[in-house]
N, C-alpha and C positions, 0 to 999 in steps of 0.2 A: 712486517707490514701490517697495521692496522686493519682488521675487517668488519664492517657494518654489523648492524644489529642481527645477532642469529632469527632463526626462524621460529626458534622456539620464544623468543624472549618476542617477537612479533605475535605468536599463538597467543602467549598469556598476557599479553596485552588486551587481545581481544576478546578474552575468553573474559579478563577482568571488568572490561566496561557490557560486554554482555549481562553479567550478575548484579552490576551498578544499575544499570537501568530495569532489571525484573525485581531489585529494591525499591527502588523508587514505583512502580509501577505497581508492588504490592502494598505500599505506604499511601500510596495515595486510592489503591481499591478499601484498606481499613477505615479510611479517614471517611472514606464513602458511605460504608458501613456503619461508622459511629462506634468502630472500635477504639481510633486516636485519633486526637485533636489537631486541629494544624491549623499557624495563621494564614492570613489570606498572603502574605509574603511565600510562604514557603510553600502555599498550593504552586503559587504563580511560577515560583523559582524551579519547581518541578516542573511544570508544563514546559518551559523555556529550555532545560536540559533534554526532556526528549524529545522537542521538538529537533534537536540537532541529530537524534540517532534514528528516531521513527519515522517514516517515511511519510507525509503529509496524503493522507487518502485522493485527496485531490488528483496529486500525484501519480498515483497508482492508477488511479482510472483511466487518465489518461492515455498513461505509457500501456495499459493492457488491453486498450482500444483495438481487436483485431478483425479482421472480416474474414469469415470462412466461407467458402462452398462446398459444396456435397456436389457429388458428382453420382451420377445414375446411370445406370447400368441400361436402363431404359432411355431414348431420346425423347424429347418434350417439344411438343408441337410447338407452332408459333402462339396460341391464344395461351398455354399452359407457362410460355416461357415469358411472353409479356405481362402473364399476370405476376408472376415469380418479380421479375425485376420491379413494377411499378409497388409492389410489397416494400420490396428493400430501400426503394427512394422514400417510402412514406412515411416508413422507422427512420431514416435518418435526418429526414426534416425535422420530425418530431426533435431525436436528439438534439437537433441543431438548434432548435426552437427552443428547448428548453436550459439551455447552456447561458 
């Protein structure tokens, strides 16, 4: 009976295009540098490959959007606790105004 790709041959897969893109990503820090030359095709053509592996920061910020509280050990009166929330509404207006 036929079995699917091992685990390993899945590992070095990944472990392969890991090293692909930390080339490409030190080929184009050189070229930044004025170490090696590169046309404007194969700047572009780099941007476009890691665009598929590296996560678009955009992205990132989004998804890592978290809201925490702190909790105290101490209770907070009511002037102490509206001032606390009317803080958090004014940050995130802001955010939101700036997006």
């Amino acid at each position: 009976m036929p079995r699917g790709p091992s685990r390993s041959n899945n590992l070095s897969a990944g472990v392969r295009q890991k090293i692909q893109t930390a080339n490409i990503i030190a080929r184009l820090q050189k070229h930044v540098d004025g170490e090696v030359d590169m046309s404007q095709t194969q700047v572009r053509a780099a941007e476009i490959l890691l665009q598929k592996v590296v996560p678009n920061l955009a992205s990132i910020e989004s998804f890592n959007h978290t809201e925490m509280s702190v909790i105290s050990a101490e209770p907070m009166n009511e002037q102490a606790w509206a001032q606390a929330h009317t803080q958090d509404e004014d940050h995130m207006g802001e955010a939101q105004g700036s997006a």
